[in-house]
N, C-alpha and C positions, 0 to 999 in steps of 0.2 A: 690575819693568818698566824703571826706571832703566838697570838695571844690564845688564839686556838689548838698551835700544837704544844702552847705550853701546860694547860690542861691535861690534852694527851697523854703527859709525862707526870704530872703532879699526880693527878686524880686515875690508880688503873682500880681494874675492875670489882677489887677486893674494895673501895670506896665507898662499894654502893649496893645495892642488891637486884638482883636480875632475877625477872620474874620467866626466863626460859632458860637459864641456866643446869639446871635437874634432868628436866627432858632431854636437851639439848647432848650433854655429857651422857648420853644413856646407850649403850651398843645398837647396833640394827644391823640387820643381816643384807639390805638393800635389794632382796631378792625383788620386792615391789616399787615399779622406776617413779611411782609418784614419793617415797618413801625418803626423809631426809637420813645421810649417813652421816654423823656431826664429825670432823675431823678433829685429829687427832691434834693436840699443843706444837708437836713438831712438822706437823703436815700447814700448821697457819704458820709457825718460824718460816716454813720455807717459799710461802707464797710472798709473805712479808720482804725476804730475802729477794725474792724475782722481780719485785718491783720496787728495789728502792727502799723501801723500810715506810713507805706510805698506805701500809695498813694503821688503820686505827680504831681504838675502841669508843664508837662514838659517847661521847660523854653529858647528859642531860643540863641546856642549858641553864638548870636554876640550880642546878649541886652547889654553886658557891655561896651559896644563899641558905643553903641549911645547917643545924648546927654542928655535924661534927663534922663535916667540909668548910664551914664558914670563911670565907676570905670575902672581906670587907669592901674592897677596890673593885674585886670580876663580881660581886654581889651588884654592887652600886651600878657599873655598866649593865647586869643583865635586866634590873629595874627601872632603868630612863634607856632601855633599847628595846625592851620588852615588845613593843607594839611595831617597831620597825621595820619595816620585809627587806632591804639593804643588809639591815645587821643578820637577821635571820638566814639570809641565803647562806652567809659564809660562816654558822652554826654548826657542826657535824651532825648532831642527833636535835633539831629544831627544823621543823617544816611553819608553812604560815599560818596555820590556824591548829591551835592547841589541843583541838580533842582528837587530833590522828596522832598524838603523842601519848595518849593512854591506852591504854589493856582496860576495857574498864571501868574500874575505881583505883586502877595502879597505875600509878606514875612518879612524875615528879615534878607537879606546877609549884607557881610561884610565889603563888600566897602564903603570907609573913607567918602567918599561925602553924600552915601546915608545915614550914620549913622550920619555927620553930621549936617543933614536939613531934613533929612526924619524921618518916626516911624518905629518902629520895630514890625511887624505886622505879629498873628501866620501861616497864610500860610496853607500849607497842613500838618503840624503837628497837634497832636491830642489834644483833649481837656485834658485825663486826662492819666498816665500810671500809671501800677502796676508794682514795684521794687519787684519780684518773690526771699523770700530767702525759703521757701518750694515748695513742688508740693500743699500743702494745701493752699499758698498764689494762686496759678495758680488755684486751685480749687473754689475757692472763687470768684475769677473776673472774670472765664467765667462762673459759675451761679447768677452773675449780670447782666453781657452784656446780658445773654439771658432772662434775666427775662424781663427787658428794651430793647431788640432788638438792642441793640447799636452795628453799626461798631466796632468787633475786631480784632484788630492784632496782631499778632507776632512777638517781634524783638530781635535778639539774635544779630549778628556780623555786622545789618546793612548794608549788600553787595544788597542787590536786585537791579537788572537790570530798574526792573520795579514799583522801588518806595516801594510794598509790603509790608512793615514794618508801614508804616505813611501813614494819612487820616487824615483830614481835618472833624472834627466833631466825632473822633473814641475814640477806648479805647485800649489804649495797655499794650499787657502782655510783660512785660523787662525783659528777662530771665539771665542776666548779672551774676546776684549771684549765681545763680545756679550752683558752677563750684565744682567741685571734680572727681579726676582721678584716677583710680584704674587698677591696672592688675589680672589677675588670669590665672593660667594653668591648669588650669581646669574647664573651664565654660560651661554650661550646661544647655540648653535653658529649660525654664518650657516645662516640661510633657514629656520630655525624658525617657526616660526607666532607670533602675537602672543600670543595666550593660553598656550602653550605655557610648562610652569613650567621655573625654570633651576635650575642644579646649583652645587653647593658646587667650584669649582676653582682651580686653580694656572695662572697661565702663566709659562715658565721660555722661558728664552733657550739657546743654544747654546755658548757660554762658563761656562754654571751647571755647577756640580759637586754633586751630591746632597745630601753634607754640607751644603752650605749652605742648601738646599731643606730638608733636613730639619730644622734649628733656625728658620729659617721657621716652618716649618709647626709646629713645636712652639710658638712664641711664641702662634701664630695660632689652638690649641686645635684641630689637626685632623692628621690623618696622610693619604701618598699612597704609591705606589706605585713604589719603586723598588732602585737596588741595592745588595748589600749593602757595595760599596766604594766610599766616601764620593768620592774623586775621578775618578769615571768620571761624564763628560759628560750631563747631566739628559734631553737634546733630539736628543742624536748615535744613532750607531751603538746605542747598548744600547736606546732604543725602536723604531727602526729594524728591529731583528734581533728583537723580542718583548719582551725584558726581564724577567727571572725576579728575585723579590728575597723579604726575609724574610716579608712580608706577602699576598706573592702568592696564598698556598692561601684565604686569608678576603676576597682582593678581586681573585683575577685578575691575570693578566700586566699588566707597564706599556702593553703595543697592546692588551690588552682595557679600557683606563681613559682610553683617547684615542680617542673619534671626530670629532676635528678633524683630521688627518692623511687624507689620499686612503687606500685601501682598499691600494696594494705598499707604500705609504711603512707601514706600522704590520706588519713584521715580514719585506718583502721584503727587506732589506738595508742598511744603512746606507751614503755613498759611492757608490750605483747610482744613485736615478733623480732626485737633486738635492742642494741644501745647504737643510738644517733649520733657520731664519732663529731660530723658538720651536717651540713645545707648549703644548700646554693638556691639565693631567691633573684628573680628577676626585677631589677628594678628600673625604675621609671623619672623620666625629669621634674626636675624641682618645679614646684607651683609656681606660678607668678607671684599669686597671692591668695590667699584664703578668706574667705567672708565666714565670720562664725554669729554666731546669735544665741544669746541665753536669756531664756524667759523664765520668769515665777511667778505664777498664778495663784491666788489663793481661794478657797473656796468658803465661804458664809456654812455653807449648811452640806448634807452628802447628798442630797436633789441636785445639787447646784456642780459637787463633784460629778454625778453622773454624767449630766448632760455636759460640761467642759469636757470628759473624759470622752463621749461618744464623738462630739466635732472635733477633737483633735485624732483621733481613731481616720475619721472620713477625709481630714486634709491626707494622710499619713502617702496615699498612691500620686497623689497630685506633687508632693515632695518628692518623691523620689523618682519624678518624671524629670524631672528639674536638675535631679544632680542634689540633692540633700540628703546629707547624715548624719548620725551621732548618737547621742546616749539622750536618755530621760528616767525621770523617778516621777512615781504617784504615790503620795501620803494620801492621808484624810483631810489631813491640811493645806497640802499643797502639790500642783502640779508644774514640775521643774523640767525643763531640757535643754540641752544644749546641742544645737546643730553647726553644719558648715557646711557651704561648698567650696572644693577645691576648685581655684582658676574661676570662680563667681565674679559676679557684679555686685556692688553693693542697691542697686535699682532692683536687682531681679526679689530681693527680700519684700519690700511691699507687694510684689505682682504677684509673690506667690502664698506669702505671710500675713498680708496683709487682712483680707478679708476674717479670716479667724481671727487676728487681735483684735477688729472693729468688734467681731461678733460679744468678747470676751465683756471690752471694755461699753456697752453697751447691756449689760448685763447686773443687774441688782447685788445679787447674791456672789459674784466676783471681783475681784480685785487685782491688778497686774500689777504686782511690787516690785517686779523688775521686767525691764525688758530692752536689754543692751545687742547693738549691732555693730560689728565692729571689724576692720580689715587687718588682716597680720601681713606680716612680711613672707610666711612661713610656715610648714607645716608644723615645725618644733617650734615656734613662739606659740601658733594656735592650742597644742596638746598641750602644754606649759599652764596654759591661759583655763584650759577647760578640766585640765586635772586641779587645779587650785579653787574651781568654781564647784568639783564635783567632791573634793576630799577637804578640803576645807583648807587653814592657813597653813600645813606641814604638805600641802600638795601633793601628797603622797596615800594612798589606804593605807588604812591601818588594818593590823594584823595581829598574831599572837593571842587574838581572843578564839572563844567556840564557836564557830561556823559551820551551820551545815544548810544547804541552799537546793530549789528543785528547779526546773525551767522547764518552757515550752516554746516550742518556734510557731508563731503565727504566719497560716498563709496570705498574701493579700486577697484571695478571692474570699475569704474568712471577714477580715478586716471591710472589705468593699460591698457586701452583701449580708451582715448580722451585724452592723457596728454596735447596733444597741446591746442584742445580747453579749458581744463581747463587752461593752462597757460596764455592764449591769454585770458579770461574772468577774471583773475586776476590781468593784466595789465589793462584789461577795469574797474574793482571796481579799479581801483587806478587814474584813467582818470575822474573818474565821482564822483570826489571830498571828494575820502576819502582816506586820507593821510596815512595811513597804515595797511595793514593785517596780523592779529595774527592768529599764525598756532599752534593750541595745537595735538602734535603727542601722543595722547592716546589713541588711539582705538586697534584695531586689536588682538593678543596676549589672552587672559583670556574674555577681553571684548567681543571678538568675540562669546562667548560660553553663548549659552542659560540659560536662569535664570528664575525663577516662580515670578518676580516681577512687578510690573508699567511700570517699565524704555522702552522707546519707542524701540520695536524692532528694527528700523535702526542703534540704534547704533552697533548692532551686526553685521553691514556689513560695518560700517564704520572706516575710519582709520586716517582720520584729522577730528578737527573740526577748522573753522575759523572762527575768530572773525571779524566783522568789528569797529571801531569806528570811532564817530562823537562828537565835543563838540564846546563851544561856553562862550565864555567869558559874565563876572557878565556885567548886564545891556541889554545885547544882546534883540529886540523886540520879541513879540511874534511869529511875521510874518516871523520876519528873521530865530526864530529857526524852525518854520514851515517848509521853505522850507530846514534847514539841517536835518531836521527831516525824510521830505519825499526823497531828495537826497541816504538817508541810503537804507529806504526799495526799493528805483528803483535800489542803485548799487548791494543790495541782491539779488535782485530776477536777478541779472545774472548767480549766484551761484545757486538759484532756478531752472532756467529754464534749468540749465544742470542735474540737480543733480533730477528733479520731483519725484523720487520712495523714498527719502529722507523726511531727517526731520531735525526741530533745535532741541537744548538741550535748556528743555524751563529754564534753570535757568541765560541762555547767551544769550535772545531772542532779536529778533526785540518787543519794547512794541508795534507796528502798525504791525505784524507778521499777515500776510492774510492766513486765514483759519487754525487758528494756533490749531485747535481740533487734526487734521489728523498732522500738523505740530510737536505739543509738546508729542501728548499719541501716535497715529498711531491707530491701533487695538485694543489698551486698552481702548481708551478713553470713549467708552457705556459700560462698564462693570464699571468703574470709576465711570462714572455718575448716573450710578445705584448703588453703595456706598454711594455714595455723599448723595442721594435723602435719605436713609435709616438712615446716622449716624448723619445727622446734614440739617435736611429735612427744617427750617427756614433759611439757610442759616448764621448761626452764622459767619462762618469765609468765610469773600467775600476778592478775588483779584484780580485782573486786568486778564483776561486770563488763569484764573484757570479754575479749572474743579468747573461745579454748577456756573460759571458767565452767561452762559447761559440759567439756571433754575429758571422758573416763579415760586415764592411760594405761591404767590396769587390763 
């Protein structure tokens, strides 16, 4: 934090060049309310003034790095943290993946060439943030931005798919400080009845970051529900948008474990219809113990990935009959997962695993290079143990490169009646140049089971959701990310065109996601829109494919 607002003060805006500066400073008459009115030097003095003096000019984390900012020391740290999402959270103008930091071909990455001949220019980062250490700081800059109409947004953990956090002429609210974590066994949602008994929960702040919630909640002897990447915001966008995580299938999405949150905020969107001050999740007792299992398959030939790919499609209902979930990945090379049950047997693994590894290893053209079963104490030893198995020796993703990713929720009635052609259209997204699909198994179980919230019905019929991803090295043209760009949403929509009664989880979306209304709400989506229109009718908080991007305010 130091180190950050010592930037703040070294480096102001004259540093560097701002590619909405021009516009930005240009009069407007505000007669039209979608219309930004840019305030005035001493109308920002005095918002600065009302909060403390924790306005700031977010400042590009590679400016030290260039040469007529160059300092040697914040250069060296922004180069061995670069890939970090720890370091990146507590970054003012750095989100986790790099191309929602350009305008463009305008920015200011971190490559040695471009920093040492080029400028460092702000890109789609915004002109001004608010460092939120009350909800009265957060009260304060959204009765600015709406006074002035200015672009705002919301960044807590920085994970958005789709950029959402940073804009290019905005104003964001940094909800970073806001962190405190509290338990109670007795919690009690306002307007309860007296006699009404209370529930075992968490309240988490909007600066909390999961990891830390979840050693918490381990101290505390209880588990909650959340995701499976320790630095994505506890309170923001990921309960906002539903929140799918390792424990979901035995207790339900993160918005089916909060009804302290209004009925759009628990799944309509995160950055749409306010800022998320806390949460209060319900949580539940500690495991006894967890039984996880990580298998790696390899495949001879892609006959050979088919058919492994279709029999593990067909065990996939039989799992989750059982109490099994977790993550998996499909190369061309290899088929990887790791599962668990919470509160499992270590016996129940053969009875229900077993026949598929005989089939495997029984098998020419396959190979089981690993295939470890193993009891934790824990649910934080287990995540510990499968984040290190799934991100390799830094146990942690890495981050700060160019990501842009599309998904689809599979139903099980999909999976249990078309296995092949889903297999055979998973071998085809990996033909048509996308290098791997990530299988998150959290559906079915709890998820399954109807809820009075936002969250798109389909997930209630679904039992995988898959990720696809696509990315592209610093410098890459516009053109060329274009067509990896569009590549993505053609190998989607294979997954599309089998799955039509389906939907994504708009917080893992394609951002080019075709007809993504019926895609991300389903059924909700005009009941939404008609919230939208009522609680924030100028569109104060716009995002890419939110609910109200498609509402004229004029």
């Amino acid at each position: 934090m130091a180190l950050l607002l010592l930037f703040s003060t070294i480096f102001s805006i004259s540093n560097f060049i701002s590619s909405a500066q021009n516009t930005n400073a240009s009069a407007c008459k505000c007669s039209n309310p979608s219309e930004s009115c840019w305030p005035s030097a001493d109308a920002w003095k005095a918002l600065n003034s009302s909060i403390a003096g924790r306005l700031l000019v977010p400042i590009p984390a590679a400016l030290p790095c260039y040469k007529d900012t160059f300092d040697n020391a914040s250069c060296s740290i922004a180069m061995s943290r670069w890939s970090d999402p720890s370091w990146r959270i507590d970054q003012a103008a750095a989100v986790q993946y790099a191309n929602w930091e350009l305008l463009g071909e305008d920015g200011c990455p971190l490559n040695t060439t471009a920093a040492k001949n080029g400028q460092c220019r702000r890109g789609n980062l915004p002109e001004y943030s608010v460092r939120a250490a009350t909800a009265g700081d957060v009260q304060a800059a959204v009765r600015f931005a709406a006074k002035y109409r200015l672009k705002l947004k919301v960044r807590g953990g920085a994970h958005s798919y789709h950029g959402q956090s940073t804009e290019a002429g905005s104003m964001v609210v940094w909800t970073r400080d806001l962190r405190n974590i509290s338990f109670s066994d007795d919690f009690r949602p306002a307007g309860c009845s007296a006699g009404q008994r209370g529930q075992s929960a968490v309240k988490v702040h909007a600066g909390d970051v999961w990891e830390d919630v979840y050693r918490a909640a381990d101290t505390r002897k209880v588990v909650v529900v959340g995701a499976m990447s320790g630095t994505v915001a506890a309170a923001g966008g990921y309960v906002q948008g539903g929140g799918h995580g390792p424990i979901s299938h035995m207790f339900g999405l993160a918005a089916d474990n909060n009804q302290d949150l209004f009925w759009a905020l628990r799944g309509g969107g995160g950055g749409t219809f306010g800022v998320v001050v806390s949460a209060t999740y319900r949580t539940f007792p500690a495991f006894s113990r967890v039984i996880g299992t990580f298998v790696s398959i390899i495949p001879a030939n892609a006959p050979s990935l088919l058919e492994v790919t279709r029999h593990f499609i067909e065990i996939q209902g039989a799992l989750s009959d059982e109490n099994w979930a977790g993550y998996f990945e499909i190369r061309r090379e290899r088929l990887f997962f790791g599962y668990l049950i919470p509160n499992g047997e270590a016996s129940r693994v053969n009875e229900t695993l077993g026949g598929f590894l005989s089939y495997v290893r029984q098998q020419q053209g396959l190979t089981i290079q690993v295939a470890n079963v193993k009891e934790f104490p824990s649910f934080l030893v287990w995540r510990q143990a499968a984040s290190c198995a799934y991100f390799g020796a830094q146990c942690v993703e890495s981050t700060g490169h160019n990501l842009q990713i599309a998904s689809r929720l599979i139903p099980r009635e999909t999976m249990e009646k078309s296995s092949m052609e889903l297999a055979q259209a998973l071998v085809n997204v990996l033909d048509n140049g996308i290098g791997r699909i990530i299988g998150c198994f959290v559906a079915g179980g709890k998820v399954a089971e109807e809820q009075d919230n936002a969250v798109n019905p389909v997930w209630r019929k679904a039992l995988w959701q898959l990720v696809l991803p696509t990315s592209w090295p610093e410098g890459t043209s516009l053109m060329e990310q274009d067509v990896k760009t569009k590549a993505l949403t053609h190998a989607n929509s294979l997954l599309r065109d089998l799955t039509q009664e389906s939907g994504a989880y708009l917080n893992e979306a394609d951002f080019n996601e075709p007809n993504w209304q019926e895609s991300f709400f389903g059924v909700n989506f005009e009941r939404l829109k008609s919230i939208k229109k009522v609680v924030d009718p100028n569109k104060l908080f716009r995002c890419h494919n939110c609910v109200g991007d498609d509402i004229n305010v004029c």
